[in-house]
Residue frames as qw, qx, qy, qz and C-alpha x, y, z in Angstrom:
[[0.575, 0.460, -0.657, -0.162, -90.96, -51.72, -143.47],
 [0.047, -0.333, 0.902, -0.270, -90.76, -53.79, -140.48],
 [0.735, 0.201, 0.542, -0.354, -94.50, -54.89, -140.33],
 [0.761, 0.474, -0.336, -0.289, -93.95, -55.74, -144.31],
 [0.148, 0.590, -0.785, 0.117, -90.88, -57.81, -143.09],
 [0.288, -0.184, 0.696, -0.632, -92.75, -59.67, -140.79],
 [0.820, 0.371, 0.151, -0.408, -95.73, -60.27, -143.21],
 [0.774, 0.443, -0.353, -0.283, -94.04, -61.77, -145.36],
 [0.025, -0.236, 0.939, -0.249, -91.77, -64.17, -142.87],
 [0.456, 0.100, 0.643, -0.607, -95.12, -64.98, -141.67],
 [0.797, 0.274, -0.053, -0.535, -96.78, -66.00, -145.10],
 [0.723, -0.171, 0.644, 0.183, -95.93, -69.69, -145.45],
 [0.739, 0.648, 0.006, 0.186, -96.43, -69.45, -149.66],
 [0.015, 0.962, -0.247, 0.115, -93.90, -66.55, -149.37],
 [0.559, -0.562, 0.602, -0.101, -91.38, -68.44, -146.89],
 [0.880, 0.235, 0.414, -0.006, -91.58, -71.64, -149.17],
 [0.644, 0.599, 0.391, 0.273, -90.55, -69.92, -152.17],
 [0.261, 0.880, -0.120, 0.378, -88.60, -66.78, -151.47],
 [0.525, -0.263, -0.494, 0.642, -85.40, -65.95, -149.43],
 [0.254, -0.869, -0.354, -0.232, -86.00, -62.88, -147.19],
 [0.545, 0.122, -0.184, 0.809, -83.14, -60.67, -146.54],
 [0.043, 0.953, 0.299, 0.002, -83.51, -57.41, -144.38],
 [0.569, 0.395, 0.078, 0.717, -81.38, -54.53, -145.12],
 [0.361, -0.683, -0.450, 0.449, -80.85, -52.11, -142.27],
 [0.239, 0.941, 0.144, 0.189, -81.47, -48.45, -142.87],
 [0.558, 0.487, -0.104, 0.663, -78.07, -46.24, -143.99],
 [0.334, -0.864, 0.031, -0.375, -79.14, -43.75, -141.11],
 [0.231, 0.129, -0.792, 0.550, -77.71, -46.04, -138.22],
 [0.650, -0.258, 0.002, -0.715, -81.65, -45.78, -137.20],
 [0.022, 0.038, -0.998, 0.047, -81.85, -49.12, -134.95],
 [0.373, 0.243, 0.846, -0.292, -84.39, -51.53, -136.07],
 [0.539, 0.583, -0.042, -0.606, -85.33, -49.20, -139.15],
 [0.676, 0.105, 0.694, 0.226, -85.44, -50.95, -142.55],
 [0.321, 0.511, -0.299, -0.739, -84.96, -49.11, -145.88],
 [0.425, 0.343, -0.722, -0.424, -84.35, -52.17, -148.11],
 [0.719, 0.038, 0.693, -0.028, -86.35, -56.22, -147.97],
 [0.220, 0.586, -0.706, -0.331, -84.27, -57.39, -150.31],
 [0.895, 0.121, 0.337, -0.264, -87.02, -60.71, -151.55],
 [0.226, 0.280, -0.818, -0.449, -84.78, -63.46, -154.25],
 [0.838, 0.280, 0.339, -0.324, -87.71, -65.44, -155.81],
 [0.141, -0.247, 0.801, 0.526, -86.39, -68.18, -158.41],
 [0.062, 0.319, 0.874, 0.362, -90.14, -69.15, -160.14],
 [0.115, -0.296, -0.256, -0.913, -93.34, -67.53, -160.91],
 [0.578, -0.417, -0.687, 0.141, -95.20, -69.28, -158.15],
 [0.628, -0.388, -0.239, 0.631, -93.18, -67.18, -155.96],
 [0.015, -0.047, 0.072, -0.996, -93.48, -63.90, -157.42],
 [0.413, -0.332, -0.770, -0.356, -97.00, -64.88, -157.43],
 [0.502, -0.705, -0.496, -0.074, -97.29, -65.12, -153.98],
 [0.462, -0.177, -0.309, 0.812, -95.20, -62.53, -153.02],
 [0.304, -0.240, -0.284, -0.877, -97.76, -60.01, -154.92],
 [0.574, -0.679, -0.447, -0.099, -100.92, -61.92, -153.09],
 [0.598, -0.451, -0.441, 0.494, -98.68, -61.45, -149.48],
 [0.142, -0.048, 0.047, 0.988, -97.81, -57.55, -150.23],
 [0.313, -0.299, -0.441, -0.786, -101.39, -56.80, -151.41],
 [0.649, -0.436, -0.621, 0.057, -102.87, -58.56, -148.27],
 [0.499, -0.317, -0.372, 0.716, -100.51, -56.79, -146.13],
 [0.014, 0.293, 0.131, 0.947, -101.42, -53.47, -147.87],
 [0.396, -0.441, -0.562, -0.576, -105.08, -54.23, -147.01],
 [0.566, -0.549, -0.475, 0.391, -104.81, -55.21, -142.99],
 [0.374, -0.562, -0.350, 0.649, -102.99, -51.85, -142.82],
 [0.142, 0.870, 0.457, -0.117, -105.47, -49.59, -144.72],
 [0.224, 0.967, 0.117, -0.039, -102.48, -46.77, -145.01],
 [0.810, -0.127, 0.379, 0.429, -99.47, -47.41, -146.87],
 [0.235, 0.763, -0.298, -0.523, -97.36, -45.51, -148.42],
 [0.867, 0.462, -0.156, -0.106, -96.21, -47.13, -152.06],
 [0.594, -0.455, 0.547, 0.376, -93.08, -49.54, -152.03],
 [0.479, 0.708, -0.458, -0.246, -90.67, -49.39, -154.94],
 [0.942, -0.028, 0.295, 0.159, -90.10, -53.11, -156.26],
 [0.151, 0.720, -0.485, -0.472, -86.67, -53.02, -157.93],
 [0.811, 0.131, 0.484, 0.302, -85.95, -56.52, -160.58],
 [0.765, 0.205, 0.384, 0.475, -82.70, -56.12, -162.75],
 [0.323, -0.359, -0.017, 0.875, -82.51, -52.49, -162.12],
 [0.204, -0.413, -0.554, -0.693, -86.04, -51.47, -162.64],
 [0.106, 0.104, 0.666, -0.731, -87.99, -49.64, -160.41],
 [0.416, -0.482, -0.576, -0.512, -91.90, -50.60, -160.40],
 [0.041, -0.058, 0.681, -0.729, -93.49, -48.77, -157.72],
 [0.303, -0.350, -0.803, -0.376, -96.64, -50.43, -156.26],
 [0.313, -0.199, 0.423, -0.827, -99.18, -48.67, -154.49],
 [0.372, 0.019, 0.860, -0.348, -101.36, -51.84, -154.52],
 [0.621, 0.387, -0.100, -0.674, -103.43, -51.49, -157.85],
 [0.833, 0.235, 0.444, 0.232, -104.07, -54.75, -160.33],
 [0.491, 0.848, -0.110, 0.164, -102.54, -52.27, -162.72],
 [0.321, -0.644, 0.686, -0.106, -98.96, -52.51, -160.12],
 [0.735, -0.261, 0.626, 0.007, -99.38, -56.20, -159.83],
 [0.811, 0.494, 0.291, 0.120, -99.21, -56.11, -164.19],
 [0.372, 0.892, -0.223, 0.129, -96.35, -54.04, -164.28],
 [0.318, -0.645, 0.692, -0.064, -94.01, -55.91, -161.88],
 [0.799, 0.099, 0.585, 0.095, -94.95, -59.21, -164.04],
 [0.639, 0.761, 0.021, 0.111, -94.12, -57.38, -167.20],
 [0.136, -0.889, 0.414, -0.143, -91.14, -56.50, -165.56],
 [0.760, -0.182, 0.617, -0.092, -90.42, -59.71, -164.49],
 [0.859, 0.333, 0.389, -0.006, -90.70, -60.84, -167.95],
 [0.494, 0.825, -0.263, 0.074, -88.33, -58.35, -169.40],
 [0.180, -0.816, 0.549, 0.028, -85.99, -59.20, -167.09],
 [0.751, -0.037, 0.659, -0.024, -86.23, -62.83, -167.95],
 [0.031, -0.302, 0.633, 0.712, -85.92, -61.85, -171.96],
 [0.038, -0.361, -0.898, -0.249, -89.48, -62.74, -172.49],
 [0.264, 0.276, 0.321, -0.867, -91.72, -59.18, -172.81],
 [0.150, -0.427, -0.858, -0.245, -94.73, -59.78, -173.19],
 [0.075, 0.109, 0.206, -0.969, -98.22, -57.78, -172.71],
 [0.536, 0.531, 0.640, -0.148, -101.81, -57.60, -173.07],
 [0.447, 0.502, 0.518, 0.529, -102.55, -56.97, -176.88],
 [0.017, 0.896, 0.308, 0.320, -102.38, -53.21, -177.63],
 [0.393, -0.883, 0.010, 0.255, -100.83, -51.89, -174.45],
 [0.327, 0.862, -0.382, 0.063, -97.30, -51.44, -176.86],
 [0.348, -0.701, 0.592, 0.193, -95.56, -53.71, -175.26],
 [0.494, 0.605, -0.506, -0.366, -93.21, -56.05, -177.37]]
């Protein structure tokens, strides 16, 4: 969690548009991170928080999935386009505005 921490200080979209909060692991583990705790306010920003996470996945080849929570939903991405459409549907529910591609059921 720290090199994710790091990417994303380091992405200037990211930095622009989100605050970045780290949450130190419950263990007492020093320097561990359980929780980056990301408050985007616009869709820009979740935007490029999904490009910077998906980037980072890619530089380091083996990642385990991270569990995005919004509004007490967990959407866990393991880096698929099929992740990056479920944490924008999310997004949208939490905003009161679901929405989907035709068919997939959602409302």
């Amino acid at each position: 969690m720290n090199s994710l921490m790091g990417w994303l200080r380091r992405d200037g979209q990211v930095a622009r548009s989100a605050e970045i909060i780290a949450v130190p692991a419950a263990n007492g583990s020093m320097g561990a991170l359980e929780v980056i705790d990301v408050v985007v306010s616009n869709a820009t920003g979740i935007a490029g928080l999904l490009v910077a996470y998906r980037a980072w996945r890619q530089a380091k080849r083996q990642t385990a999935p991270v569990t995005i929570v919004i509004n007490n939903v967990s959407v866990v991405h393991d880096g698929t386009d099929e992740a990056d459409r479920r944490v924008v549907r999310a997004v949208e529910a939490a905003a009161g505005r679901v929405s989907g591609d035709p068919g997939d059921g959602a409302a």
